[in-house]
Legacy VTK file of the C-alpha trace (Angstrom):
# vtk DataFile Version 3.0
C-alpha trace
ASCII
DATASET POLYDATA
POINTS 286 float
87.534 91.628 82.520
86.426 91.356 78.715
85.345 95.834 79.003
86.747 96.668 75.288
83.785 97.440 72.662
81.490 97.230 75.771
79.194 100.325 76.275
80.570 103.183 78.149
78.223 104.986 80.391
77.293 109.011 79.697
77.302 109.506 83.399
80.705 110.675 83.512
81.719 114.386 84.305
85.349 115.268 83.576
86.619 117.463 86.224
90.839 116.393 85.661
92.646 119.781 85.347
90.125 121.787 87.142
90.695 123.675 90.478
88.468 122.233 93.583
87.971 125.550 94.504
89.009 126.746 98.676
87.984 124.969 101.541
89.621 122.526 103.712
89.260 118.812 104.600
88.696 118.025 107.986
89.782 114.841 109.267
88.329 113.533 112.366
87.351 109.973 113.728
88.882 107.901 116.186
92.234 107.215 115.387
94.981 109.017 115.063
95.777 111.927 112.249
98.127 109.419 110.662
95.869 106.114 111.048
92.898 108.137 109.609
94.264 109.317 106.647
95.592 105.966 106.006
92.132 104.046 106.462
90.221 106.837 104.475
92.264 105.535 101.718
90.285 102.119 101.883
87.230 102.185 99.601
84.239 103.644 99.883
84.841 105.847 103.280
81.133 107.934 103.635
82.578 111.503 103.203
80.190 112.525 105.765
83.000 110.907 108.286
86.042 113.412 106.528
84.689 115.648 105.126
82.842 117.850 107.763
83.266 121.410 108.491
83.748 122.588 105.022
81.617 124.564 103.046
79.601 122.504 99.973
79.037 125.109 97.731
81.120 124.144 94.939
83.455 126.315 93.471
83.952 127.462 89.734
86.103 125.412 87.719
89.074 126.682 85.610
88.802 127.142 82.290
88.427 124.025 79.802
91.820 125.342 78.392
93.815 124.953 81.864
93.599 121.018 81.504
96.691 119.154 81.004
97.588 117.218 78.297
95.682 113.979 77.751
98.054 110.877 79.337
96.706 107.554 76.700
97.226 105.768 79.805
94.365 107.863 82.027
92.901 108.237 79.002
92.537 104.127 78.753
91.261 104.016 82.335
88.643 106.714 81.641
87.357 104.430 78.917
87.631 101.561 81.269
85.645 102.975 84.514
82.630 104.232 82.007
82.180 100.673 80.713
82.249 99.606 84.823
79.690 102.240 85.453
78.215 101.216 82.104
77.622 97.558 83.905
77.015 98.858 87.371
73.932 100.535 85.699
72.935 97.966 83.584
73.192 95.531 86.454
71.546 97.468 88.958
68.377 98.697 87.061
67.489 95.338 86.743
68.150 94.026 90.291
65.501 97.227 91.204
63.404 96.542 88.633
62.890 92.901 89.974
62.054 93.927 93.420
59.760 97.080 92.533
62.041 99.751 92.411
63.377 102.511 90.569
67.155 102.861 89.987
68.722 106.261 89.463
72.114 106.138 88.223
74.910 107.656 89.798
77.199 110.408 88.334
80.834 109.267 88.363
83.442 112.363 88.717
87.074 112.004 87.841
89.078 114.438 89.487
92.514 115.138 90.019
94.221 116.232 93.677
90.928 117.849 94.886
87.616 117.883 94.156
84.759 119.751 95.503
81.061 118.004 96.428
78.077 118.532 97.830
79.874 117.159 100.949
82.486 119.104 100.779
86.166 119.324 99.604
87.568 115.860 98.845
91.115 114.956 97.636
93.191 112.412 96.055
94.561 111.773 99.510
91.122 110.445 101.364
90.525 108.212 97.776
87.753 107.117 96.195
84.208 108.501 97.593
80.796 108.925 97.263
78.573 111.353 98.105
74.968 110.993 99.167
74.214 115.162 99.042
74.714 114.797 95.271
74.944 110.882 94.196
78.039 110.941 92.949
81.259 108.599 92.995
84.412 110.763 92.973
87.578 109.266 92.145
91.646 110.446 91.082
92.875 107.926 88.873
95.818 108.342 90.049
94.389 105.724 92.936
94.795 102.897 90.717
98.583 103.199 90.836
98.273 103.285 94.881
96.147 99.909 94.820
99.117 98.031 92.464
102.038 99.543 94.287
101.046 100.180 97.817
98.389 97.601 98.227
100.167 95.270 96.121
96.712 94.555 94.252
96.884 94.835 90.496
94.421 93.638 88.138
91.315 95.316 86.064
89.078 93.777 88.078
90.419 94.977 91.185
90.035 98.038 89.876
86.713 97.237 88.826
85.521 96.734 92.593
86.823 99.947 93.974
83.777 101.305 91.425
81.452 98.506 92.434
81.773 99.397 95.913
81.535 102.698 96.053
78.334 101.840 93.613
77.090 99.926 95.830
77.103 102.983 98.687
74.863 104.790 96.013
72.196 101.394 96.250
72.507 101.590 100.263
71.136 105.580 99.399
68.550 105.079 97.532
67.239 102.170 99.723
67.229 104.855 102.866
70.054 102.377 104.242
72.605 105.240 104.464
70.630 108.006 106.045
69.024 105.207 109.191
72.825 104.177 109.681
73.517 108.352 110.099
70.888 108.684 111.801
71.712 105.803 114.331
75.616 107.077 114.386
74.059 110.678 115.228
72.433 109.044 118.738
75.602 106.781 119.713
79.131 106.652 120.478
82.016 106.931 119.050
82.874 103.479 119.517
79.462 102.170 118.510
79.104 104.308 115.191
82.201 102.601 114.484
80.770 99.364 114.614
77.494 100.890 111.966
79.900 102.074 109.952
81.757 98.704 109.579
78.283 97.121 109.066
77.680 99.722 106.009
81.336 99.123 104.272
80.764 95.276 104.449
77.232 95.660 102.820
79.046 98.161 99.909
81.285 94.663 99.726
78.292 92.857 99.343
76.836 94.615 96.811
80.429 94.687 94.972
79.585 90.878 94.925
76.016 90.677 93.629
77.341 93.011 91.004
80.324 90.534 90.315
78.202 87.633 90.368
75.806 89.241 87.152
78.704 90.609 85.490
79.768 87.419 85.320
76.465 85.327 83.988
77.380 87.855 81.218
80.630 86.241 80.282
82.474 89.046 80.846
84.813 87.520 83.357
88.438 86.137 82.569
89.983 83.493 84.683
91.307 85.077 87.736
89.271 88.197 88.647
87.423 87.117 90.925
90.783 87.218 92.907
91.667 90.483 92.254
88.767 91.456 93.665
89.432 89.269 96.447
92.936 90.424 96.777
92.085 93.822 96.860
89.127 93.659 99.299
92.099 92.046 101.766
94.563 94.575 101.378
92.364 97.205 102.606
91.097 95.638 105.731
91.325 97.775 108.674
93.303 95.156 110.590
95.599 95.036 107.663
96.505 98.505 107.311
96.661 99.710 110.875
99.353 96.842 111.401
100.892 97.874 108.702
101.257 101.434 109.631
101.292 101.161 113.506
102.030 97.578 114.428
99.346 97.538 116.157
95.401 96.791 115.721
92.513 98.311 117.791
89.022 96.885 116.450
86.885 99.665 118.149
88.746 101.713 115.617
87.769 99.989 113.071
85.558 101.333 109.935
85.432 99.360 107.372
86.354 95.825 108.704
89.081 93.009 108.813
90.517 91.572 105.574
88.312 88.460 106.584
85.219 90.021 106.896
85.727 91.960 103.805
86.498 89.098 101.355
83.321 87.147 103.452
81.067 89.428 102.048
82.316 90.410 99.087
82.374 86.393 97.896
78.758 86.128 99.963
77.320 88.370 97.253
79.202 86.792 94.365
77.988 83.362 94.920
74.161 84.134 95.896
73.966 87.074 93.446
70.629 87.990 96.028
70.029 91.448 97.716
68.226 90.222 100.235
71.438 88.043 101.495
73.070 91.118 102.808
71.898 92.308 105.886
74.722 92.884 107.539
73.143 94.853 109.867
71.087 92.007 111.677
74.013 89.478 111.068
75.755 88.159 114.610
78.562 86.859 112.567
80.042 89.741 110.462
LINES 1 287
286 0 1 2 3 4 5 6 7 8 9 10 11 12 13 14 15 16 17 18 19 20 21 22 23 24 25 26 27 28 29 30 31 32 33 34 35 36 37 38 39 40 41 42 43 44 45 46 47 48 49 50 51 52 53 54 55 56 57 58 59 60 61 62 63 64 65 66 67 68 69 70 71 72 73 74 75 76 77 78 79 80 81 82 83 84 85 86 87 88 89 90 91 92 93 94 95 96 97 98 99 100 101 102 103 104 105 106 107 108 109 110 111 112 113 114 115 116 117 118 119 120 121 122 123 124 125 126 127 128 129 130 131 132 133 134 135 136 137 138 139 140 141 142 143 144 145 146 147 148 149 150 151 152 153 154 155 156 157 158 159 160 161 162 163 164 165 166 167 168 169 170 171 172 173 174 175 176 177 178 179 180 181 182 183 184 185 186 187 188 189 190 191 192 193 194 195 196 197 198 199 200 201 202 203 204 205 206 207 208 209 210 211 212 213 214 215 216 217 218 219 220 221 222 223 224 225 226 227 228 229 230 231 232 233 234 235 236 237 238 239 240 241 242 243 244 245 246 247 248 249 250 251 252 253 254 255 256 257 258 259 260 261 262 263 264 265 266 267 268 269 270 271 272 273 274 275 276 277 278 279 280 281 282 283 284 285
């Protein structure tokens, strides 16, 4: 991705170095402790799934003089995620614009180990996030290094997607998309919420796509990330990691999709470059 001398957004708080504050994650769903904590490593997990039973009233942060030493190589990616969040903005505010609509850019918090947010404590374990209670996208860098060496999926674009997706939760709020889908999981099963939830991460895909596809009329693309983004959306399918951590896949489990349904969407949105093509949520074929 062609991101150096590109504007960097101001819509970036700091928080590396500073203590999260008390609290505890809770980690519930229908899998097992290990399986869970595994699959809320996959992008964009709603925190409202993880993160319940905590308290959401942030704590104070340490002092400005308690943060470590600036790494140049963090310090590279912080440049590199504002100038994504730069384009998600740009991008998006006119996609709203067109149909009517007012865009309201999301905060983007970097955060190292733990964080606290309006949905309560989040941590480098559980990965990237967003939070509806406070429309923000929380992220540890340090995740970037997990998606090159544990999901084998390098690349700046790659990287570049984990943003636009969790982005793309922070369209599905301020469309009322999130909070129907809650409201629906609230009334169902376990097993059926599942299947919303799965409907709501392929969408966040979608929208990853639409994104890509503008990004791209920009000329900002190089040759080849378009299959990082591909690569990556694979290697965190649901059916992907639970057979890679238990051998074994269970779809009612599932939360965010297979590796096939993932990279469907993702390239759906990327070659019409059209909101209205992703309704997932009225689609028979996911």
């Amino acid at each position: 991705m062609r991101w150096r001398g590109e504007r960097e957004s101001d819509n970036v708080e700091d928080r590396r170095g500073f203590s999260g504050g008390g609290g505890r994650i809770a980690i519930g769903g229908g899998l097992g402790t290990l399986v869970i904590i595994i699959i809320a490593v996959l992008l964009g997990a709603d925190p409202r799934q993880f993160l319940q039973q905590v308290p959401s009233e942030p704590s104070a942060p340490t002092s400005q003089g308690q943060r470590p030493s600036a790494n140049p190589e963090e310090e590279e990616l912080k440049k590199f995620v504002s100038v994504v969040l730069a384009k998600t903005e740009d991008v998006w505010q006119d996609i709203f614009r067109q149909n009517g609509r007012q865009y309201r850019d999301p905060t983007l918090v970097l955060f190292s180990d733990q964080v606290q947010s309006a949905c309560g404590m989040g941590s480098a374990a559980s990965g990237p996030f967003y939070c509806p209670g406070d429309q923000k996208v929380y992220i540890d860098l340090s995740f970037y290094e997990e998606l090159r060496r544990r999901f084998r999926s390098p690349g700046d674009f790659a990287q570049a997607y984990v943003i636009a997706h969790e982005v793309g939760h922070h369209v599905q709020n301020l469309l009322g998309i999130s909070d129907r889908v809650s409201e629906m999981e609230r009334r169902t099963s376990e097993v059926e919420a599942n299947k919303l939830s799965v409907r709501l991460e392929l969408q966040a895909d979608f929208f990853a796509g639409v994104w890509a596809r503008h990004v791209q009329n920009q000329g900002l693309l190089d040759e080849g990330d378009i299959e990082e983004a591909l690569n990556a959306a694979s290697a965190i399918g649901d059916d992907t990691i639970q057979r890679q951590s238990t051998g074994r896949v269970v779809p009612d489990s599932f939360t965010h999709g297979t590796s096939e349904q993932r990279i469907r969407w993702f390239r759906k949105g990327f070659e019409t470059g059209d909101i209205r093509q992703g309704d997932t949520f009225s689609a028979t074929n996911l």
